[in-house]
N, C-alpha and C positions, 0 to 999 in steps of 0.2 A: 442503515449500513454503517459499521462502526469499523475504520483503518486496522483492527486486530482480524478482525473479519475477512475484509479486504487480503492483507500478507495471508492469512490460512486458504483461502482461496485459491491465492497465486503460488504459494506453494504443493497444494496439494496438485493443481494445473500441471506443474512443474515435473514432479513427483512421480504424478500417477500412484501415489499409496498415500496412506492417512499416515499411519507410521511415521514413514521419512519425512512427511510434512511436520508433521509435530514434534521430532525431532529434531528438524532445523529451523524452527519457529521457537524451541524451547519452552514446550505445552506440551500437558499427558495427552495422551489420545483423543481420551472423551472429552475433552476441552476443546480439542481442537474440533472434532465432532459434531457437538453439540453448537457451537460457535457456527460449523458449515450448514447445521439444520434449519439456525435459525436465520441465513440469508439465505436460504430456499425458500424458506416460509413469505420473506419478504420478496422475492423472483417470482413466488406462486408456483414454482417447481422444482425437481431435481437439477442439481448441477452438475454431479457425475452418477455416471450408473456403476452401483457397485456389484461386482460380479465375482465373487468369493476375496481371492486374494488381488484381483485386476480392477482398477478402478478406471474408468475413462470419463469424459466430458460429455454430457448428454448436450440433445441440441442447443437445449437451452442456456447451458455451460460454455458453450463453442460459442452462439449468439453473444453474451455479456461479457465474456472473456476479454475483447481490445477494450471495452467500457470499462472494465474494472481496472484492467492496467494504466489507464487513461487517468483515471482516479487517484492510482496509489503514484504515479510520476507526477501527477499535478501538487498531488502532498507534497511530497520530497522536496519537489521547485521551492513551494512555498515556504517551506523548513528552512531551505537553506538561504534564501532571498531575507527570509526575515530575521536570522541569527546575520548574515553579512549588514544588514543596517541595523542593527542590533550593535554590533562592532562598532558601525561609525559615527555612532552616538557615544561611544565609551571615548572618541578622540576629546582632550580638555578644549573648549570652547574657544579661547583662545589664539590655539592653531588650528581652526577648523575652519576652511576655506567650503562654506554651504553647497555654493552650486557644483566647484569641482569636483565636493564628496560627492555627492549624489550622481552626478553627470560619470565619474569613476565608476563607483557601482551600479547606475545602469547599463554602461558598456561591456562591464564586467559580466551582465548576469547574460 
C-alpha cells in the first residue's frame, strides 16, 4: 500500500465518484483508477462497487475504510512530529537547552 493510494481511497470514500476524487487529489482519472485497482488487488477485492455513475463502498471497503484512515492520520502525525524536531535541531547549538527542547516538543505534540 503506497500513501498516494491511501488519499485516492479516502477520497474517492469521500466522494462517492472517481471524478471528484481525482480532481481533488489532482490525478487524471485513470490514474487515479488504476492506483484504486491495484489496492484491491492487494485487499483481494473490490473496494467500491461501481454502479454506472454511483459509486459506493463494498463490504470490504466499509471493513478497511477506519484502517486506512488510521494510516493516512498516523502519516500526517509522523510528518509533522518529524519536520517539528527537524526545527529544533536548526536552533545554533549554543542556545539549545537539550532537554527543555525536546521535553517542549513533546508536550507540544
Amino acid at each position: 500500500m503506497e500513501m498516494h493510494q491511501v488519499r485516492y481511497f479516502l477520497a474517492v470514500a469521500e466522494l462517492l465518484n472517481f471524478s471528484r476524487a481525482a480532481k481533488k487529489c489532482e490525478v487524471s482519472q485513470p490514474s487515479l483508477s488504476r492506483a484504486i485497482r491495484a489496492l484491491e488487488d492487494e485487499f483481494g477485492g473490490p473496494l467500491f462497487r461501481r454502479e454506472g455513475r454511483n459509486t459506493h463502498p463494498s463490504d470490504l471497503g466499509r471493513m478497511v475504510h477506519p484502517y486506512v484512515e488510521q494510516v493516512y492520520a498516523e502519516s500526517l502525525a509522523a510528518q509533522r512530529d518529524g519536520q517539528g524536531f527537524f526545527h529544533l535541531q536548526e536552533v545554533p547549538a549554543q542556545t539549545r537547552n537539550h532537554e527543555h527542547d525536546c521535553a517542549t516538543w513533546i508536550a507540544a505534540t
